[in-house]
NUGUDREN-686607 format. One line per field, with one value per atom (N, C-alpha, C): residue in three letters; residue number from 1; atom name; x, z, y. Coordinates in steps of 0.02 Angstrom, whole numbers. Layout:
type	ALA:... .
seq	NUM:... .
atom	CA:... .
x	X:... .
z	Z:... .
y	Y:... .
REM end
This chain:
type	UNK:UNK:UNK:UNK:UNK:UNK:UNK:UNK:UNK:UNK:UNK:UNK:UNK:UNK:UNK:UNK:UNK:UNK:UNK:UNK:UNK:UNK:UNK:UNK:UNK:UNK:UNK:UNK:UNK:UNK:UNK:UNK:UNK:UNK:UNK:UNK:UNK:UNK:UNK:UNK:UNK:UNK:UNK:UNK:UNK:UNK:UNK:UNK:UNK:UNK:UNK:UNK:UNK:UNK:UNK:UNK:UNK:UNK:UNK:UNK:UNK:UNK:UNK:UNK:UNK:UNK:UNK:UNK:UNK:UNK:UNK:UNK:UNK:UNK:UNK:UNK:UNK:UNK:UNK:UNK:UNK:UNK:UNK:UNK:UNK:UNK:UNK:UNK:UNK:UNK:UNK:UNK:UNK:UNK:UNK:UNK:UNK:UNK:UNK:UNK:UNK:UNK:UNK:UNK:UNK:UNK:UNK:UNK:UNK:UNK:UNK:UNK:UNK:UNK:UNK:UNK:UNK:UNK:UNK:UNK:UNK:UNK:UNK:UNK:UNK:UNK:UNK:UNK:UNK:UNK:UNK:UNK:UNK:UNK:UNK:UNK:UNK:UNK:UNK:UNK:UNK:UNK:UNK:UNK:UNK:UNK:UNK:UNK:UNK:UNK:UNK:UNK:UNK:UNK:UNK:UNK:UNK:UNK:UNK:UNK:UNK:UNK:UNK:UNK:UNK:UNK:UNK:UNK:UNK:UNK:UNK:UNK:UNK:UNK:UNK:UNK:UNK:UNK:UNK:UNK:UNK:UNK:UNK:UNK:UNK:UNK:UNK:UNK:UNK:UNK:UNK:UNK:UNK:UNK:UNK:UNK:UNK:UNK:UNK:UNK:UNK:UNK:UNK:UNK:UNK:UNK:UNK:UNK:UNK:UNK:UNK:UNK:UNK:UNK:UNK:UNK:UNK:UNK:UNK:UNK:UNK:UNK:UNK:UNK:UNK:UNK:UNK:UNK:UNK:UNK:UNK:UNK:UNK:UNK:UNK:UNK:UNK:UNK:UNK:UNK:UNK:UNK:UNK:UNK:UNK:UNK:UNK:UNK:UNK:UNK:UNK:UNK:UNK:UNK:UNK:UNK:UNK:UNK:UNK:UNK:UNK:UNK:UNK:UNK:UNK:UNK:UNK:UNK:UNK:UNK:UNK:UNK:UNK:UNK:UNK:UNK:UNK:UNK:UNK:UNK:UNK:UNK:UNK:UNK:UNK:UNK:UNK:UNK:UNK:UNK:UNK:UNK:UNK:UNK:UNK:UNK:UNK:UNK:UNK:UNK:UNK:UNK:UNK:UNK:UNK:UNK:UNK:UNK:UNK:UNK:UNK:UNK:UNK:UNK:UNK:UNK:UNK:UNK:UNK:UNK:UNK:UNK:UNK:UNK:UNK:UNK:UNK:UNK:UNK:UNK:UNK:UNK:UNK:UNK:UNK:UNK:UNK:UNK:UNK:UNK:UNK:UNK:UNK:UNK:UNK:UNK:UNK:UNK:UNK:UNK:UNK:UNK:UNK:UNK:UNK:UNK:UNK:UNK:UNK:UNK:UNK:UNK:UNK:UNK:UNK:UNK:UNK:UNK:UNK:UNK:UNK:UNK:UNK:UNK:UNK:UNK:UNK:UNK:UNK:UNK:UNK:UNK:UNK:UNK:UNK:UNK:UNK:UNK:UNK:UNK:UNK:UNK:UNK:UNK:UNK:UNK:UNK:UNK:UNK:UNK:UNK:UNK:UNK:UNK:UNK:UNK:UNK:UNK:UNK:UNK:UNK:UNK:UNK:UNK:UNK:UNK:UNK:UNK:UNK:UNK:UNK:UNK:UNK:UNK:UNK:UNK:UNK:UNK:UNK:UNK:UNK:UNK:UNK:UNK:UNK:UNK:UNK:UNK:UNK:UNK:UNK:UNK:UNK:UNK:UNK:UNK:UNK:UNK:UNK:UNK:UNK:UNK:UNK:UNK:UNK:UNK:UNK:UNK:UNK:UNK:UNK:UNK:UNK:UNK:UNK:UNK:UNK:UNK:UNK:UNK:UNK:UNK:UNK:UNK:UNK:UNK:UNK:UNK:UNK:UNK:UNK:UNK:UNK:UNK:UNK:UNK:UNK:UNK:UNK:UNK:UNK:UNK:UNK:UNK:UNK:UNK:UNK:UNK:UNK:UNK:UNK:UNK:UNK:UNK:UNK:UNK:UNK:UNK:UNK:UNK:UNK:UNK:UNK:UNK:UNK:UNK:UNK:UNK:UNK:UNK:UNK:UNK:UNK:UNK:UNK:UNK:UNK:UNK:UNK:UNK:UNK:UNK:UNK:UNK:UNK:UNK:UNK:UNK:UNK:UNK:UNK:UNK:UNK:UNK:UNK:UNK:UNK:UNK:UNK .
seq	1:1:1:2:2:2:3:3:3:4:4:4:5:5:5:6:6:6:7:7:7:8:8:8:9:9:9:10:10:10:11:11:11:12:12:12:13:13:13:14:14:14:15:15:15:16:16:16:17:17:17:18:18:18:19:19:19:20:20:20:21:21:21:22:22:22:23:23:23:24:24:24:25:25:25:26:26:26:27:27:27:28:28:28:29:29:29:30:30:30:31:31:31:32:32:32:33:33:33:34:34:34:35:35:35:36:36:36:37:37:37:38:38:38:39:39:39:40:40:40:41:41:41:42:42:42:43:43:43:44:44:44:45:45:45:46:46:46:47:47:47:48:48:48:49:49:49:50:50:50:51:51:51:52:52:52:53:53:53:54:54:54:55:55:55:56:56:56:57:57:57:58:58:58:59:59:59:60:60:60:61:61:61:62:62:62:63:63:63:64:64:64:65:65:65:66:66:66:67:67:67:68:68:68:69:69:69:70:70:70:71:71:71:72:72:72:73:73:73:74:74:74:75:75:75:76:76:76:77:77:77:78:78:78:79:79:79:80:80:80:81:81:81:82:82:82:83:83:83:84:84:84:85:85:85:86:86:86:87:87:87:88:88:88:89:89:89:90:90:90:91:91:91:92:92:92:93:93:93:94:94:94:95:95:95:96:96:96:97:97:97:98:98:98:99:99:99:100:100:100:101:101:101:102:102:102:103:103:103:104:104:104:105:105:105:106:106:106:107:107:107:108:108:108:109:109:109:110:110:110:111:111:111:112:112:112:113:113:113:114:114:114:115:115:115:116:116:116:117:117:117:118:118:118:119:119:119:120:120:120:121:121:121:122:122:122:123:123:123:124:124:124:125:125:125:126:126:126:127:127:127:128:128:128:129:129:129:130:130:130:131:131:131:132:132:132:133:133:133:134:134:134:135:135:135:136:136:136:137:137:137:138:138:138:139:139:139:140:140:140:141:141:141:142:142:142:143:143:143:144:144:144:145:145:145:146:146:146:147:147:147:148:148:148:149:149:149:150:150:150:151:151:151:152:152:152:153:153:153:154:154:154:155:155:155:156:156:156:157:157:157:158:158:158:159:159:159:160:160:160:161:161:161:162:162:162:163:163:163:164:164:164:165:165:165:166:166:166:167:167:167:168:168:168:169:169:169:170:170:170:171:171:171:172:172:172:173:173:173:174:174:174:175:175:175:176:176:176:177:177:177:178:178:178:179:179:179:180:180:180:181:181:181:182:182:182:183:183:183 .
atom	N:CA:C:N:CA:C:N:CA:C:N:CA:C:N:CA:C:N:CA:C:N:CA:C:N:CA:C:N:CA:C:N:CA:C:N:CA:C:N:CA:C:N:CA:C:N:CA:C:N:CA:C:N:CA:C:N:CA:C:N:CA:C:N:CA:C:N:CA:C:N:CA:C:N:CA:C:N:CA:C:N:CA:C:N:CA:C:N:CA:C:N:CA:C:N:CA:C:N:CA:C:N:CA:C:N:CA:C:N:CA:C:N:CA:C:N:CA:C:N:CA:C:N:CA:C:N:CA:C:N:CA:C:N:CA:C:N:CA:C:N:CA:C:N:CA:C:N:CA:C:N:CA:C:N:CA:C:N:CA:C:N:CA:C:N:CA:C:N:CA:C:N:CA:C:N:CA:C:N:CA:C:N:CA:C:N:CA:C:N:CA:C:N:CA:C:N:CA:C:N:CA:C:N:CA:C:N:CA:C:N:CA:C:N:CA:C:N:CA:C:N:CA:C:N:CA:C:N:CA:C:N:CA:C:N:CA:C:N:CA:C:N:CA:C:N:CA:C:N:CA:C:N:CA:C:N:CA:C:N:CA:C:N:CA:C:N:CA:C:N:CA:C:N:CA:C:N:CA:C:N:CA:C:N:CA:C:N:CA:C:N:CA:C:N:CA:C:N:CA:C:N:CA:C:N:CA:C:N:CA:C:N:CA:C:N:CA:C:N:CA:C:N:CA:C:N:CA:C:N:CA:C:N:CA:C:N:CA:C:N:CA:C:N:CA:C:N:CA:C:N:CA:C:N:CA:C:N:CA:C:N:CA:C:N:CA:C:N:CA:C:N:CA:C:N:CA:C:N:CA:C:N:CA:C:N:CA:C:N:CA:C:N:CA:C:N:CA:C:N:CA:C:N:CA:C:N:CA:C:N:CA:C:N:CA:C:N:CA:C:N:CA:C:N:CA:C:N:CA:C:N:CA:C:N:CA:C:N:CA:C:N:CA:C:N:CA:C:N:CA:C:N:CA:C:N:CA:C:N:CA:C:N:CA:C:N:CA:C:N:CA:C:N:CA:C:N:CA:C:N:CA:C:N:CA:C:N:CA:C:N:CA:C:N:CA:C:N:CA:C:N:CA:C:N:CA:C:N:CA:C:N:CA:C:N:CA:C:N:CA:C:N:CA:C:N:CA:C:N:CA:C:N:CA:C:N:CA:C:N:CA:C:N:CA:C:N:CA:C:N:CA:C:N:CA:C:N:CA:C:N:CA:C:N:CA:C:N:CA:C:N:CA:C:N:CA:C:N:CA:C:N:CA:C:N:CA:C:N:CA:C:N:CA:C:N:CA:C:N:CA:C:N:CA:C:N:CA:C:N:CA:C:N:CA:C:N:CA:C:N:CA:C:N:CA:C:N:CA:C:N:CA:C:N:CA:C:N:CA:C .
x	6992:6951:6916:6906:6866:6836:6786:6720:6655:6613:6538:6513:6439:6387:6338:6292:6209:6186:6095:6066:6011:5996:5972:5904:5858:5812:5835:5831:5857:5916:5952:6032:6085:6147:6156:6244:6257:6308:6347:6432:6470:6528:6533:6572:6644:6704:6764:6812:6862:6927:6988:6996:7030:7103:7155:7214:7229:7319:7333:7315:7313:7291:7219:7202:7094:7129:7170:7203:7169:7176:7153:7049:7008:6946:6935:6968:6950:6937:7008:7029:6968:6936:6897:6820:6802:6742:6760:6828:6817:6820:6828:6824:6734:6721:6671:6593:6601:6556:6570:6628:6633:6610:6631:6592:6526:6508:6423:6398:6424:6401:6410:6477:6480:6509:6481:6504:6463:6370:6311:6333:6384:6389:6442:6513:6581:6581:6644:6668:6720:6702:6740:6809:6848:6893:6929:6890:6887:6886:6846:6834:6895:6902:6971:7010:7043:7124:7099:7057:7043:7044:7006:6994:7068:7086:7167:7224:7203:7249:7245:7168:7155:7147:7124:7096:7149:7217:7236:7258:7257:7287:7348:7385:7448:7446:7388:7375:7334:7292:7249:7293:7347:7387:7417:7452:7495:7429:7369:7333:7328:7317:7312:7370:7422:7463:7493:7446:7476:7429:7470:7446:7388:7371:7332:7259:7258:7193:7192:7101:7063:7002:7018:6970:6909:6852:6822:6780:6762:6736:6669:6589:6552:6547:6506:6506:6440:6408:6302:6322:6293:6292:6361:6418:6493:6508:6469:6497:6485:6569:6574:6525:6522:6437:6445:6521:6536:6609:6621:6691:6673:6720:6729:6811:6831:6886:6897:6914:6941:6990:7008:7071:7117:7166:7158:7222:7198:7245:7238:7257:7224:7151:7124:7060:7053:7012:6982:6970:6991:6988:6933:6867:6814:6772:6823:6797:6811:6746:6766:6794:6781:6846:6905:6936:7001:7018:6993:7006:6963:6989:6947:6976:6914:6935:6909:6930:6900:6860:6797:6780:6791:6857:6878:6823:6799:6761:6743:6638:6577:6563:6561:6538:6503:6448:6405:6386:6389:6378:6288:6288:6220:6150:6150:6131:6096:6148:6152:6129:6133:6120:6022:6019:5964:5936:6001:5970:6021:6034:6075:6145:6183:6256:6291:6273:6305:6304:6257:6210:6267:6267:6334:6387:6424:6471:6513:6446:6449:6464:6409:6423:6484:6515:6592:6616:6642:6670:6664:6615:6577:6624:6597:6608:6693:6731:6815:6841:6780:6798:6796:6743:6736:6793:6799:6837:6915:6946:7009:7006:6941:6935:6916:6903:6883:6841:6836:6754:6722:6754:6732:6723:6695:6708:6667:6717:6696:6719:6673:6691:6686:6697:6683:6626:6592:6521:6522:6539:6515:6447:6451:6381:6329:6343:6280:6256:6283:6277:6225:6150:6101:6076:6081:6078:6126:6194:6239:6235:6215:6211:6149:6088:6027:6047:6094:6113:6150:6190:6226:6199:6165:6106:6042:6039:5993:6023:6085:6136:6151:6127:6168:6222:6241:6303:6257:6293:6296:6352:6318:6376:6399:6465:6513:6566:6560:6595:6605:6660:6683:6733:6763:6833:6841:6887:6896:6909:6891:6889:6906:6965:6998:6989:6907:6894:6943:6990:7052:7063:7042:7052:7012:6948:6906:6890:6894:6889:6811:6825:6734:6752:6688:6664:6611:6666:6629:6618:6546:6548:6553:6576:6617:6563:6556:6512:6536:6502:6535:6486:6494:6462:6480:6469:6512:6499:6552:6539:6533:6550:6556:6463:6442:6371:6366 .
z	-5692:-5679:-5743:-5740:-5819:-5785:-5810:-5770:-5814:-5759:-5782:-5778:-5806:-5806:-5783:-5762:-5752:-5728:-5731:-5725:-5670:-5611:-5553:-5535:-5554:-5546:-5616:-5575:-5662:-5658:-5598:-5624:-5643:-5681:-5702:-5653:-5645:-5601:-5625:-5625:-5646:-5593:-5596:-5550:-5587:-5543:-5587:-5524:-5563:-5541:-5513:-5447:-5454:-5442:-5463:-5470:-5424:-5423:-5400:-5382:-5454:-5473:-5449:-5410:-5369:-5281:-5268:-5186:-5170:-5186:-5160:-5155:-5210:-5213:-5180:-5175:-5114:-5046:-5029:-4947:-4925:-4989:-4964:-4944:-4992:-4990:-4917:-4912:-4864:-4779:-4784:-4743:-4724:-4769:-4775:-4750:-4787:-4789:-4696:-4699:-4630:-4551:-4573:-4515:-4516:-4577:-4572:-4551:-4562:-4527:-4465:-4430:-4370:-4319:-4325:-4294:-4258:-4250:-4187:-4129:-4160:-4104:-4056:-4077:-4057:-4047:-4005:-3966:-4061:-4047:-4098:-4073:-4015:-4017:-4059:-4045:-4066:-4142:-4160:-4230:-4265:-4241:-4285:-4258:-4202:-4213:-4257:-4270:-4325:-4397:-4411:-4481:-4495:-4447:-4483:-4487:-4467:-4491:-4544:-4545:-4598:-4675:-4650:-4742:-4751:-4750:-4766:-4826:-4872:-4936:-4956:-4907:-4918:-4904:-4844:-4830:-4880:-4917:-4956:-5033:-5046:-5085:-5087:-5034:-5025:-5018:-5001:-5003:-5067:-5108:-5179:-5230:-5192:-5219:-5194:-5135:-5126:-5172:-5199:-5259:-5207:-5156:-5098:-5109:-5139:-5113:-5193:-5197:-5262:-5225:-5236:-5241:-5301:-5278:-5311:-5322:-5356:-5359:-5385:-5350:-5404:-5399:-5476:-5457:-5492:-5448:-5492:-5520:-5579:-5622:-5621:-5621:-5628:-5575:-5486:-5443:-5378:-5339:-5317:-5262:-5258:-5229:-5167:-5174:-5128:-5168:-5133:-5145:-5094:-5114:-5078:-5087:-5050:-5041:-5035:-5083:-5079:-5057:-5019:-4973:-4982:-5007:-4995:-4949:-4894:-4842:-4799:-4743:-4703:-4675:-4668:-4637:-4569:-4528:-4455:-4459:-4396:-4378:-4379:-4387:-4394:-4450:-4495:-4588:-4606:-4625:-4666:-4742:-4784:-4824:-4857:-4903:-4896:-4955:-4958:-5027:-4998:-4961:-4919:-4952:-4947:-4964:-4929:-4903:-4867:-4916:-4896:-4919:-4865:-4868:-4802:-4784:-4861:-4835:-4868:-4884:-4910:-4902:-4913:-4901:-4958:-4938:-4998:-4959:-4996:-4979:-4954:-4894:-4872:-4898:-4972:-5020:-5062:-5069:-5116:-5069:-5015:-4961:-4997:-5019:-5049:-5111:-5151:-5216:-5257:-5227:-5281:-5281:-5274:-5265:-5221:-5180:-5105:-5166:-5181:-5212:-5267:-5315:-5373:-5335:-5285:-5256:-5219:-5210:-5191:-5237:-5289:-5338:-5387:-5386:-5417:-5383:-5317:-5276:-5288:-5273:-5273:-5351:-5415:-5471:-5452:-5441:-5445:-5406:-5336:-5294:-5340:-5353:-5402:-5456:-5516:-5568:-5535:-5469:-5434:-5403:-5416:-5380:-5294:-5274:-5185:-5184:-5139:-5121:-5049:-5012:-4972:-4938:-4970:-4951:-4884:-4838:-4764:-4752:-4709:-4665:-4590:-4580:-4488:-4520:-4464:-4469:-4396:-4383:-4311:-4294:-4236:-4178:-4190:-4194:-4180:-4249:-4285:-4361:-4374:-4386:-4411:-4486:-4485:-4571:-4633:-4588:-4646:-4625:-4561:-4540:-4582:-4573:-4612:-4696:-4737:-4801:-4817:-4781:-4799:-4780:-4736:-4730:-4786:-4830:-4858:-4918:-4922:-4978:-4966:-4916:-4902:-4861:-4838:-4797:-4717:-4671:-4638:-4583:-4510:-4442:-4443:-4435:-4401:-4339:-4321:-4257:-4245:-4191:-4199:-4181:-4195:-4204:-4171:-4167:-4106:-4172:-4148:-4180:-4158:-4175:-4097:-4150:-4138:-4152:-4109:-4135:-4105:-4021:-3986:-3906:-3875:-3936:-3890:-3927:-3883:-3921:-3930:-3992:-4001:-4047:-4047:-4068:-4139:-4205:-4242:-4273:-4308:-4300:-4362:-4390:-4441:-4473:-4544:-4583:-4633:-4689:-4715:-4788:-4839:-4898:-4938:-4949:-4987:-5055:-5085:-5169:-5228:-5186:-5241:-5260:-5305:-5325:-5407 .
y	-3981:-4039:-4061:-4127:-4144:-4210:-4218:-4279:-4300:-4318:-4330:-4268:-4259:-4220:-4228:-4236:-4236:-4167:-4173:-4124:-4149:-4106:-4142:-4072:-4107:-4042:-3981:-3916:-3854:-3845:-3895:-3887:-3920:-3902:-3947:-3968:-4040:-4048:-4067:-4052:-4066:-4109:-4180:-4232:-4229:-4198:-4209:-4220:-4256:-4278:-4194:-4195:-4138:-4155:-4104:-4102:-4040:-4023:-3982:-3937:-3893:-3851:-3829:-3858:-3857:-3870:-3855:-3840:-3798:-3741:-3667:-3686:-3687:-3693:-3767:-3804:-3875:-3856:-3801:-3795:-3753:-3717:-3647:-3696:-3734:-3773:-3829:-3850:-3897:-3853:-3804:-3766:-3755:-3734:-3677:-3744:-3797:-3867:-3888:-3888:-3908:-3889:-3813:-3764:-3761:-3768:-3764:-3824:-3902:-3955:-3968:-3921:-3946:-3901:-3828:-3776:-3781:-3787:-3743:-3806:-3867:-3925:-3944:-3885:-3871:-3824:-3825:-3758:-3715:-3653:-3628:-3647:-3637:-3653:-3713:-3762:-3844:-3839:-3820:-3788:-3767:-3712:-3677:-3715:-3741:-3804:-3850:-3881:-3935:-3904:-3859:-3826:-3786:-3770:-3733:-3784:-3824:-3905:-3932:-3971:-3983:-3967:-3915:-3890:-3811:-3838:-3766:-3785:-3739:-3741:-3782:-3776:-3833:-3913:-3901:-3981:-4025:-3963:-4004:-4023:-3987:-3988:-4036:-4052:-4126:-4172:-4178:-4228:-4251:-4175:-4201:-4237:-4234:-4259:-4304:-4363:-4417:-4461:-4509:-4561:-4615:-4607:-4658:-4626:-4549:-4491:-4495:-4487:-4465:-4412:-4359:-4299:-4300:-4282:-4305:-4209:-4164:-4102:-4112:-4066:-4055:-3977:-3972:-3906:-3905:-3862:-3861:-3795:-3801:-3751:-3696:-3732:-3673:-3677:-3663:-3659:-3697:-3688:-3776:-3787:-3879:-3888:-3937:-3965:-4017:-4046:-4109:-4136:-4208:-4252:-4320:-4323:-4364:-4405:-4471:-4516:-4593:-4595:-4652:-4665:-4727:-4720:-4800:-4797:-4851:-4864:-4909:-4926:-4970:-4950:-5006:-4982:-5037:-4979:-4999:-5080:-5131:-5174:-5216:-5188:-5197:-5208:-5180:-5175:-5264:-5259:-5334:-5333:-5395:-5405:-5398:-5420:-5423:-5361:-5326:-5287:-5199:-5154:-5105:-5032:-5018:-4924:-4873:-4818:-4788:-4731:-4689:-4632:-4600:-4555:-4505:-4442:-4436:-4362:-4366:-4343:-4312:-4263:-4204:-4140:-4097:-4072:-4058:-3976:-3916:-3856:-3854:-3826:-3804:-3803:-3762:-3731:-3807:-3841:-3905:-3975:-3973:-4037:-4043:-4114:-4131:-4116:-4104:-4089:-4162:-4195:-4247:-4235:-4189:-4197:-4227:-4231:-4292:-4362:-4369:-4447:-4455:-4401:-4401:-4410:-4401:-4380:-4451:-4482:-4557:-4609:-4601:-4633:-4650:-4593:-4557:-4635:-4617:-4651:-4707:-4744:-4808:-4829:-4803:-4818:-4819:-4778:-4808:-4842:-4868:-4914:-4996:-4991:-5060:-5051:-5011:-5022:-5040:-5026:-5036:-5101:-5154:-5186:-5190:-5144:-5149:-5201:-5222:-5259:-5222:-5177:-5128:-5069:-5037:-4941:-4940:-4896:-4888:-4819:-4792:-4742:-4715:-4667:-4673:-4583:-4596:-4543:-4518:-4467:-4431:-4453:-4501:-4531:-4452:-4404:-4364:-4324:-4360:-4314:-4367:-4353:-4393:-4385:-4342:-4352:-4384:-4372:-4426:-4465:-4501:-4591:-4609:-4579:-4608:-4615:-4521:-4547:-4603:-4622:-4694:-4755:-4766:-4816:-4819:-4767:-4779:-4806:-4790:-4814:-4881:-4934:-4980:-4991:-4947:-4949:-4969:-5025:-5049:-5042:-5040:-5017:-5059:-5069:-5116:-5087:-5034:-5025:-4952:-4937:-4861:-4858:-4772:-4748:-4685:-4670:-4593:-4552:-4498:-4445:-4357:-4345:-4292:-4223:-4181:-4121:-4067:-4041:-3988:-4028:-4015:-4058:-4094:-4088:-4146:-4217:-4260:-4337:-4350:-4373:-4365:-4452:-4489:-4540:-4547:-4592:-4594:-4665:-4674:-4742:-4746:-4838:-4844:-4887:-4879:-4894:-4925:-4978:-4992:-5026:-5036:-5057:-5122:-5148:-5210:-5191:-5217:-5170:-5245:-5300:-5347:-5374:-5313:-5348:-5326 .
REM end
């Protein structure tokens, strides 16, 4: 990985572009970020069919290697602190203008939630949404997750609708958010 720098409080954060070669330390963090945001609210069952889908080492491998996905890594002080995902693909029916990008995934380690790496993590994003030209980064936010609906509202991002969301067997509802970037 090779990136930006900053220092957020006494530590210091490192925002980088990941490659292949960051499969294995992605799948472990996107695992590990995930259960802790949304395990005390799912059935473990639900849990593990979703998490052994998603984030296995091979899936995150081929994610990284479709030319549509930009992984985004930080790491506070050497070790890793979170990760994002840019998307580009179609987006929900509801997204306005003509130029849309998705941010598939924010995830910031436990430890690190409120120290500024989510905030870098965004920004990353934000910054290669504009330089690609977007004029709109959107995402869908699980209805009961309140702290990432309020972080992206405080960022600007604005509701425009919702999307299903199928945690291992259960259909769960997330609502779709969205930013306009042309400013």
């Amino acid at each position: 990985m090779s990136g930006e720098a900053a220092t957020t409080g006494q530590a210091t954060v490192d925002i980088a572009i990941a490659s292949a070669d960051d499969a294995a330390s992605i799948a472990i963090l996107a695992r590990d970020t995930f259960v802790a945001a949304f395990a005390a609210s799912n059935t473990p069952g639900n849990m593990a069919l979703y998490v052994d889908k998603a984030f296995s080492e091979d899936k995150v491998r081929d994610e990284l290697g479709d030319s549509a996905a930009t992984f985004f890594c930080a790491e506070k002080d050497g070790t890793p602190a979170g990760y994002a995902k840019l998307y580009r693909d179609a987006a929900q029916v509801c997204v306005t203008g003509t130029r849309k990008v998705e941010l598939q995934r924010i995830y910031v380690e436990p430890a690190s939630i409120g120290s500024g790496v989510g905030l870098m993590l965004l920004h990353s994003c934000i910054k290669m949404a504009r330089q690609e030209g977007f004029e709109t980064l959107w995402l869908g936010v699980w209805e009961h997750n309140d702290r990432a609906i309020a972080f992206y509202r405080n960022h600007g991002f604005v509701d425009v609708g919702k999307q299903t969301f199928w945690l291992g067997t259960d259909q769960q509802t997330d609502r779709v958010m969205q930013l306009e970037l042309r400013r």
